[in-house]
N, CA, C and O of each residue as an XYZ file, in Angstrom:
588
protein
N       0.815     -1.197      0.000
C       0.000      0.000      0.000
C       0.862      1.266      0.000
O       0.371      2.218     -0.607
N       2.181      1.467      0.630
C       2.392      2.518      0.678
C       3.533      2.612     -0.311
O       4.107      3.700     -0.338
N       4.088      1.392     -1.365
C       4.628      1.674     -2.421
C       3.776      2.185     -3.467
O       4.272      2.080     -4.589
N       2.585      2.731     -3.408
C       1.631      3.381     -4.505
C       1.618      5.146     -3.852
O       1.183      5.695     -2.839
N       2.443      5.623     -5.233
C       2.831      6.587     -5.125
C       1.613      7.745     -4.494
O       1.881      8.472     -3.537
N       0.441      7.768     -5.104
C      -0.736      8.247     -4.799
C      -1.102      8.114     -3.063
O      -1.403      9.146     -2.463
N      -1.066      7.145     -2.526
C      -1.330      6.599     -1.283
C       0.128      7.389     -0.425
O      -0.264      8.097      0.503
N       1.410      7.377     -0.559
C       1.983      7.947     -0.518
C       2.090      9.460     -0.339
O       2.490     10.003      0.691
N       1.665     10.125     -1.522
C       1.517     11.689     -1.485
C       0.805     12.092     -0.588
O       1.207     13.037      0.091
N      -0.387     11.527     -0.338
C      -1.610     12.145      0.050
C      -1.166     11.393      1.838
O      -1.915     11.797      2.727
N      -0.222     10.552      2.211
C       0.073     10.544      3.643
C       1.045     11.541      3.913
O       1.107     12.003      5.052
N       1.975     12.021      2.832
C       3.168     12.760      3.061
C       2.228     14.108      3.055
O       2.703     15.000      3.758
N       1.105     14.406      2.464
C       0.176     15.666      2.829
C      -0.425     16.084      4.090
O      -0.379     17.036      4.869
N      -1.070     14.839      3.941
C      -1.968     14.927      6.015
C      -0.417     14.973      6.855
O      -0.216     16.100      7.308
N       0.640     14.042      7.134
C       1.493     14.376      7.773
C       1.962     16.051      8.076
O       1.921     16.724      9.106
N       2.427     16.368      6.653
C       2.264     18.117      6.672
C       1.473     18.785      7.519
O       1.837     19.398      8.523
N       0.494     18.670      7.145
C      -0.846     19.391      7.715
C      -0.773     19.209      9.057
O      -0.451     20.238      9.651
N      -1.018     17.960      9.959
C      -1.003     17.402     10.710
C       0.237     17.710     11.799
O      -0.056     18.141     12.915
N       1.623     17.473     11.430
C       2.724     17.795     12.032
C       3.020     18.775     12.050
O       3.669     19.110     13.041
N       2.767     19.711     11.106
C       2.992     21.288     10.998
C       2.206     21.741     12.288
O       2.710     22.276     13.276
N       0.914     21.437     12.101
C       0.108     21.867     13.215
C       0.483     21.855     14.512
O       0.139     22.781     15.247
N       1.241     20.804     14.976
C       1.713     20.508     16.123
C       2.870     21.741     16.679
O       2.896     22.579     17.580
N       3.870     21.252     15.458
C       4.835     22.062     15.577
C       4.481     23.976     15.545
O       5.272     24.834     15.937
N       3.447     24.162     15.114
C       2.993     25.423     15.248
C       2.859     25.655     16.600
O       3.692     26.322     17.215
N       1.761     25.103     17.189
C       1.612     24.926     18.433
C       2.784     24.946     19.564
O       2.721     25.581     20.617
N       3.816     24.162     19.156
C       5.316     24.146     19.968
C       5.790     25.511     19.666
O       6.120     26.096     20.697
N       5.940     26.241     18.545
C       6.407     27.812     18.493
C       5.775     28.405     19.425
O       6.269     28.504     20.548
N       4.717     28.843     19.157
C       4.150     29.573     20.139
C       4.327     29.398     21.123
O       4.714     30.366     21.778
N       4.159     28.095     21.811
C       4.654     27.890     23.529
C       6.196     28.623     23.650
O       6.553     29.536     24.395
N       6.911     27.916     22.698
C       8.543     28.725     22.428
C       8.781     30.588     22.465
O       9.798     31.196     22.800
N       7.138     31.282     21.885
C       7.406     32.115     21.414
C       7.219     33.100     23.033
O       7.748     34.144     23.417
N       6.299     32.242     23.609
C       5.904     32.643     24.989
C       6.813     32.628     26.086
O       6.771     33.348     27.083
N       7.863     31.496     25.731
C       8.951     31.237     26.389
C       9.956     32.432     26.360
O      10.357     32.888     27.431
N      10.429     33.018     25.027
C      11.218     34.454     24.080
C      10.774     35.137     24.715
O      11.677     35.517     25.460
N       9.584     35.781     25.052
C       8.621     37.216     25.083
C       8.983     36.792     26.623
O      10.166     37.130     26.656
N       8.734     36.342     27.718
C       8.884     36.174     29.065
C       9.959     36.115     29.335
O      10.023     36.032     30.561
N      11.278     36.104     28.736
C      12.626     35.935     29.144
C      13.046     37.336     28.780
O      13.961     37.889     29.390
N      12.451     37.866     27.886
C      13.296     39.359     27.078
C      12.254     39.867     28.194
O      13.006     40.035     29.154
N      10.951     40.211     28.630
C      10.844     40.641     29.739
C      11.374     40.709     31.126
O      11.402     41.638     31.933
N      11.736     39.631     31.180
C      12.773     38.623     32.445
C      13.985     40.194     32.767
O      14.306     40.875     33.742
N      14.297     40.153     31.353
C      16.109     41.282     31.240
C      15.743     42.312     31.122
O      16.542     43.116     31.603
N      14.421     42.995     30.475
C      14.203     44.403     30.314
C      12.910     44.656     31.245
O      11.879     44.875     30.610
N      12.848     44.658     32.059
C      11.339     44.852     32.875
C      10.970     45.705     32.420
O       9.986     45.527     31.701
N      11.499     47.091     32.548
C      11.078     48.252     31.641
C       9.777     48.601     30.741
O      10.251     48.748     29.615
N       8.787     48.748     30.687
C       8.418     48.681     29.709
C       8.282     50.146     28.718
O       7.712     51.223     28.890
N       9.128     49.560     27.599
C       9.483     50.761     26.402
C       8.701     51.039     25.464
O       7.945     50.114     25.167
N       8.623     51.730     25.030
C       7.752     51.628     23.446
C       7.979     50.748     22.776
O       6.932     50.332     22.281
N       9.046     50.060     22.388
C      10.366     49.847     21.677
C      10.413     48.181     21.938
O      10.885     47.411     21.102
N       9.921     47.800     23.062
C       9.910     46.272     23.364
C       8.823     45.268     23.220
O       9.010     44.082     23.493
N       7.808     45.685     22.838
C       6.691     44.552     21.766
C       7.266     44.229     20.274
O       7.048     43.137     19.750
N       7.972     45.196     19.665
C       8.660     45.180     18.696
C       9.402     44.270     18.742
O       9.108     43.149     18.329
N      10.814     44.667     19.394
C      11.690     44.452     19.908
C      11.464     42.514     20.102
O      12.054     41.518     19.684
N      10.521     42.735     20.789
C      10.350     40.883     21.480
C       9.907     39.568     19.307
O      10.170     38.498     18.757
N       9.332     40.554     19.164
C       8.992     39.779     17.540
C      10.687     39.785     16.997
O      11.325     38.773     16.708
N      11.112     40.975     16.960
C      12.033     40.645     16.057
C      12.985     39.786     16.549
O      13.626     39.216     15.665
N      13.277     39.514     17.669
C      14.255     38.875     18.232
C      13.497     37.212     17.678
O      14.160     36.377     17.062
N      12.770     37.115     17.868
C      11.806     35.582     17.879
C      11.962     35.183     16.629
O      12.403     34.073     16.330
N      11.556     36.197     15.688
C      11.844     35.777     13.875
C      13.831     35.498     13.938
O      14.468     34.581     13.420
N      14.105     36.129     14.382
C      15.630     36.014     14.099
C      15.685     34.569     14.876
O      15.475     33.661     14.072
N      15.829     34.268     15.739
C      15.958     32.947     16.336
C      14.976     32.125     15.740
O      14.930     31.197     16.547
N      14.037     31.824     14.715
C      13.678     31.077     14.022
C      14.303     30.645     12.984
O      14.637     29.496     12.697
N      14.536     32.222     12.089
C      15.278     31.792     10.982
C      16.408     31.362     11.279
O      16.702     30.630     10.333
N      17.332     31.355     12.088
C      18.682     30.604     12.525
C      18.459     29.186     12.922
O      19.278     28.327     12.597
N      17.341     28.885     13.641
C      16.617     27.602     13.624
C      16.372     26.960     12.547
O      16.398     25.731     12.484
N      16.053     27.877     11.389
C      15.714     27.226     10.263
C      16.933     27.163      9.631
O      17.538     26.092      9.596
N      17.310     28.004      9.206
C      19.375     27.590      8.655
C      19.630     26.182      8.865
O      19.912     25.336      8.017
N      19.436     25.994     10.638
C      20.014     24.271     10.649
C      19.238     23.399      9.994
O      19.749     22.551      9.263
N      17.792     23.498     10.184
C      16.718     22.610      9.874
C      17.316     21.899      8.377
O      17.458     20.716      8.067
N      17.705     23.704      7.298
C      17.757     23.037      5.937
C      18.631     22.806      5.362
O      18.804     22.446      4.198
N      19.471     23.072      6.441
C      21.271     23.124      5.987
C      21.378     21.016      6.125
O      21.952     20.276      5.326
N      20.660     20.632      7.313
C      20.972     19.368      7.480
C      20.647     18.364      6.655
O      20.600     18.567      5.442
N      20.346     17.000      7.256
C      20.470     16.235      6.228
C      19.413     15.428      6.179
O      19.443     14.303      5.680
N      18.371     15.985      6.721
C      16.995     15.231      7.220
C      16.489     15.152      5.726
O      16.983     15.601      4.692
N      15.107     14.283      6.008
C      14.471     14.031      4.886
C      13.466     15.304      4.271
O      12.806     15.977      5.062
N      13.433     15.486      3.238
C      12.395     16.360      2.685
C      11.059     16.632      3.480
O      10.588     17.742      3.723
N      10.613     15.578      3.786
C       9.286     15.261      4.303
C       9.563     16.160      5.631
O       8.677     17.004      5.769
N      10.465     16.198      6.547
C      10.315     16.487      7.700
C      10.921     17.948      7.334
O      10.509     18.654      8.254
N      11.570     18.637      6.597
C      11.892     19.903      6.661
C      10.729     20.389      5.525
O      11.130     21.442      5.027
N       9.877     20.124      5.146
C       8.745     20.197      4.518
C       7.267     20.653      5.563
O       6.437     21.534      5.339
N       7.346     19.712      6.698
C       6.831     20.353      7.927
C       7.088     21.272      8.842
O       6.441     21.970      9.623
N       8.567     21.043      8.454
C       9.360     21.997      9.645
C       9.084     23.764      9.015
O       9.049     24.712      9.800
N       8.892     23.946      7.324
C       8.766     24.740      6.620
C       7.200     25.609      7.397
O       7.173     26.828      7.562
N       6.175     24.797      7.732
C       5.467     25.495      8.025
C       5.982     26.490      9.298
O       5.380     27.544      9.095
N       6.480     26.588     10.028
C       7.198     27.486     11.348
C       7.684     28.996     11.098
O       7.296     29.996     11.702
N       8.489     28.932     10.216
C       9.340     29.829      9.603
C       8.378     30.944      8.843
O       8.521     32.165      8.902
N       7.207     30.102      8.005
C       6.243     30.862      6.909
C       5.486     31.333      8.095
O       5.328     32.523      8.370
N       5.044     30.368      8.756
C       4.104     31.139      9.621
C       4.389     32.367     10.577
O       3.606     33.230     10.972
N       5.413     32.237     10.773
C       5.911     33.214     11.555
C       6.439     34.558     11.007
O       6.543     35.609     11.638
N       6.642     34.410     10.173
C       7.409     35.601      8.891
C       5.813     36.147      8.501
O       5.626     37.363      8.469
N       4.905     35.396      8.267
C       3.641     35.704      7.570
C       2.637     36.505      8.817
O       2.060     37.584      8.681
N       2.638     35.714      9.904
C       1.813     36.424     11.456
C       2.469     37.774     11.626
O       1.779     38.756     11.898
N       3.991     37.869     11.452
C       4.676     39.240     11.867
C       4.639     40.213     11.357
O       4.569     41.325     11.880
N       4.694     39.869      9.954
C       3.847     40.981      8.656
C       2.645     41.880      9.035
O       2.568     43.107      9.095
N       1.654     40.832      9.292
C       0.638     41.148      9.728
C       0.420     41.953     10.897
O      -0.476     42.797     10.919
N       1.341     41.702     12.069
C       1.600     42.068     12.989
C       1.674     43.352     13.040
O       0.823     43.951     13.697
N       2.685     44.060     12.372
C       3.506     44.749     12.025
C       2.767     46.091     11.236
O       2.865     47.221     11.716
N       2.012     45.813      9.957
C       1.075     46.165      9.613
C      -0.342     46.301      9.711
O      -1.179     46.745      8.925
N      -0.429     45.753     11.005
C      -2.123     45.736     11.046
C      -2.285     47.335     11.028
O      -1.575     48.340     11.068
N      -3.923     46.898     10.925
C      -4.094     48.241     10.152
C      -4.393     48.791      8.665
O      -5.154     49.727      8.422
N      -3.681     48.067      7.732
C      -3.102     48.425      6.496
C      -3.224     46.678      5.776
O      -2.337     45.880      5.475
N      -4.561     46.598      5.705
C      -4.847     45.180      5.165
C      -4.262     44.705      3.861
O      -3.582     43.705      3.634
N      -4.843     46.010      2.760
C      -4.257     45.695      1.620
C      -2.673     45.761      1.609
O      -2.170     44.903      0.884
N      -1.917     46.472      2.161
C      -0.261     46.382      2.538
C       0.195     45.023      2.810
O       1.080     44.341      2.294
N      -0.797     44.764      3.935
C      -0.148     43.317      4.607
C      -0.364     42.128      3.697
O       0.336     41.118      3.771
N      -1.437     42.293      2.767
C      -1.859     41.072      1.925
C      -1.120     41.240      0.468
O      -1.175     40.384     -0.415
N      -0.490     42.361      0.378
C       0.737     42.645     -1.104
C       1.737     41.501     -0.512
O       2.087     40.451     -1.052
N       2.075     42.009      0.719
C       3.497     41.980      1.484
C       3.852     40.376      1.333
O       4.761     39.733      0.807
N       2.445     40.018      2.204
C       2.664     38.409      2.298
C       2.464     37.550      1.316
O       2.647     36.363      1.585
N       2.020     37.942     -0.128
C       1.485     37.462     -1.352
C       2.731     37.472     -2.307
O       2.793     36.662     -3.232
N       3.834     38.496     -2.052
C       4.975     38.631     -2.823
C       6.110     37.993     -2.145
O       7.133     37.679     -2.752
N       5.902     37.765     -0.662
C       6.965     36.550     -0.289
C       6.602     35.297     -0.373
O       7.403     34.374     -0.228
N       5.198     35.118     -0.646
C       5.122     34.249     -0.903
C       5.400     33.679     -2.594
O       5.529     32.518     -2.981
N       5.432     34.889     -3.345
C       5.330     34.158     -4.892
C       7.460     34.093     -4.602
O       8.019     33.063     -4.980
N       8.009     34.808     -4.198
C       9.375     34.758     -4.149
C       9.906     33.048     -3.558
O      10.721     32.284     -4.075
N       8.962     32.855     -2.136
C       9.277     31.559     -2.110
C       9.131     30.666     -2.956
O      10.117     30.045     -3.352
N       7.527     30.318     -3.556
C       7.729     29.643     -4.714
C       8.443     29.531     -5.658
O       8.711     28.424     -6.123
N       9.022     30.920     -6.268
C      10.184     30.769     -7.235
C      11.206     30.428     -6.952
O      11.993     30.093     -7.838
N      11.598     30.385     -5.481
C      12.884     29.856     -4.848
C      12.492     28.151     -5.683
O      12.949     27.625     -6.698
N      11.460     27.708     -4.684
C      11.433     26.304     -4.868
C      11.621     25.498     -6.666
O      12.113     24.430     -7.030
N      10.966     26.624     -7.409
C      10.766     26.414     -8.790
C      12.392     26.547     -9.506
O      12.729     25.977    -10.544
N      12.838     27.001     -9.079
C      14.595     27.487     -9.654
C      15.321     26.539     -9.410
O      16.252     26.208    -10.143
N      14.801     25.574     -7.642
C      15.748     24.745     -7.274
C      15.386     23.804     -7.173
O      15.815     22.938     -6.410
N      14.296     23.711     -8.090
C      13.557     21.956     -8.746
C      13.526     21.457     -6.867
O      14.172     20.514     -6.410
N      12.855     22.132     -6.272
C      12.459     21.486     -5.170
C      11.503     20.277     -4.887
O      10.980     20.133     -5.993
N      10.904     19.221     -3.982
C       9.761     18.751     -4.229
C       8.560     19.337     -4.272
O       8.559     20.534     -3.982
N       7.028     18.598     -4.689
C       5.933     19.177     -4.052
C       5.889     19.451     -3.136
O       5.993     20.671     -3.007
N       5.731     18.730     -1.950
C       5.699     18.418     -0.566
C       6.037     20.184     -0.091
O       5.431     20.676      0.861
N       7.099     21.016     -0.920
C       7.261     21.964      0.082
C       6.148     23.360     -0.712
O       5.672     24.288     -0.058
N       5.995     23.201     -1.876
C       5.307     24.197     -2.867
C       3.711     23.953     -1.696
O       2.987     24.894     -1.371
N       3.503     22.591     -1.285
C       2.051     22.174     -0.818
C       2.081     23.024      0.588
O       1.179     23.770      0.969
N       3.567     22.696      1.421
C       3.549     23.337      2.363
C       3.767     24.870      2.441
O       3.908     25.198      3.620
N       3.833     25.773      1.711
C       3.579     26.971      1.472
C       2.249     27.462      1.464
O       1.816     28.452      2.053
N       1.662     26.678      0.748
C       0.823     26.888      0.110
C      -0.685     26.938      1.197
O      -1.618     27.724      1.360
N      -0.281     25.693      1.739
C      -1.106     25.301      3.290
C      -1.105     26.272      3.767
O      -2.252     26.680      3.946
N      -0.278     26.987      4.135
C       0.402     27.810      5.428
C      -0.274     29.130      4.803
O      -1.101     29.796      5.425
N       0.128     29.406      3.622
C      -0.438     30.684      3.531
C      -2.251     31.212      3.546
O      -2.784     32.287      3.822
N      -2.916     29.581      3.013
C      -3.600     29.681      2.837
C      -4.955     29.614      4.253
O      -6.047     30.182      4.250
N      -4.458     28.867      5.149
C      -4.914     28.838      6.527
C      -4.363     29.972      6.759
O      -5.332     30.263      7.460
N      -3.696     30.917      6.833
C      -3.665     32.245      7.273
C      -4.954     33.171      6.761
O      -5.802     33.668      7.501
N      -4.899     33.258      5.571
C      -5.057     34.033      4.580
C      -6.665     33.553      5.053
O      -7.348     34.533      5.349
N      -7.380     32.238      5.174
C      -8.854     32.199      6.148
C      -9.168     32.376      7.013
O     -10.283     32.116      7.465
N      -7.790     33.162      7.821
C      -8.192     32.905      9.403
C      -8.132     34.703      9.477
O      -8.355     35.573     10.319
N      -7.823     34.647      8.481
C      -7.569     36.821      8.579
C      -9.190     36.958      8.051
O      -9.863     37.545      8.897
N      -9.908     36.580      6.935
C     -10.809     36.579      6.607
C     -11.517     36.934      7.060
O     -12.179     37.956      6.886
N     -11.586     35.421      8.445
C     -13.309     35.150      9.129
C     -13.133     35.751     10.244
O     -13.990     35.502     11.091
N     -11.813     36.893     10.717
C     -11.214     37.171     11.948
C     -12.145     38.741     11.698
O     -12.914     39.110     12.586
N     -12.008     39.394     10.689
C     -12.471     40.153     10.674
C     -14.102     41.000     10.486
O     -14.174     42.226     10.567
């Protein structure tokens, strides 16, 4: 059964979906962990440190992610791991710009066509075009019905 390529795709999909989800879930606990420790050192409260606490969090992701894709894991699992990085780059946008809907939906629509062309240049698999694609697109419903 699971040498049929079809049967295959469509487990390496729900896995995505499925494990991404999780791992979303683990950021955020992580992200809560970041934001309570940079409070921990700056009690202060600045103008300057809600900011301040995102950008530090995206930067320690994407360095997280460096290893993720630098290593030697399987597609499949840095394919899930892909949802973290989008999501977080994509929430901060938003973040960042709320307010300014049509801004935030250029913003995140042109990193997103840039990622795809990454993947398209470097004959990547599906698995990660799907996981983009997921990610942006459960955003992109949850801004929707949010408003």
């Amino acid at each position: 059964m699971f040498k049929n390529p079809y049967v295959k795709n469509i487990l390496y999909a729900l896995a995505v979906a499925f494990f991404g989800f999780v791992l979303l879930n683990l950021t955020f606990i992580f992200d809560f962990f970041i934001h309570s420790l940079i409070a921990l050192f700056f009690p202060s409260i600045n103008r300057w440190l809600p900011q301040m606490k995102h950008i530090i969090f995206v930067i320690t992701i994407i360095l997280i992610s460096l290893l993720v894709f630098k290593s030697k894991l399987r597609e499949l699992f840095k394919a899930i791991y892909l949802t973290v990085p989008l999501m977080v780059i994509f929430s901060d946008i938003e973040i960042f710009l709320y307010g300014y809907p049509i801004l935030t939906y250029s913003v995140n629509c042109l990193i997103l066509l840039i990622i795809v062309f990454y993947f398209y240049i470097n004959k990547k698999s599906w698995i990660y075009y799907y996981s983009a694609i997921l990610v942006a697109s459960v955003l992109l419903i949850m801004n929707l019905f949010s408003k």
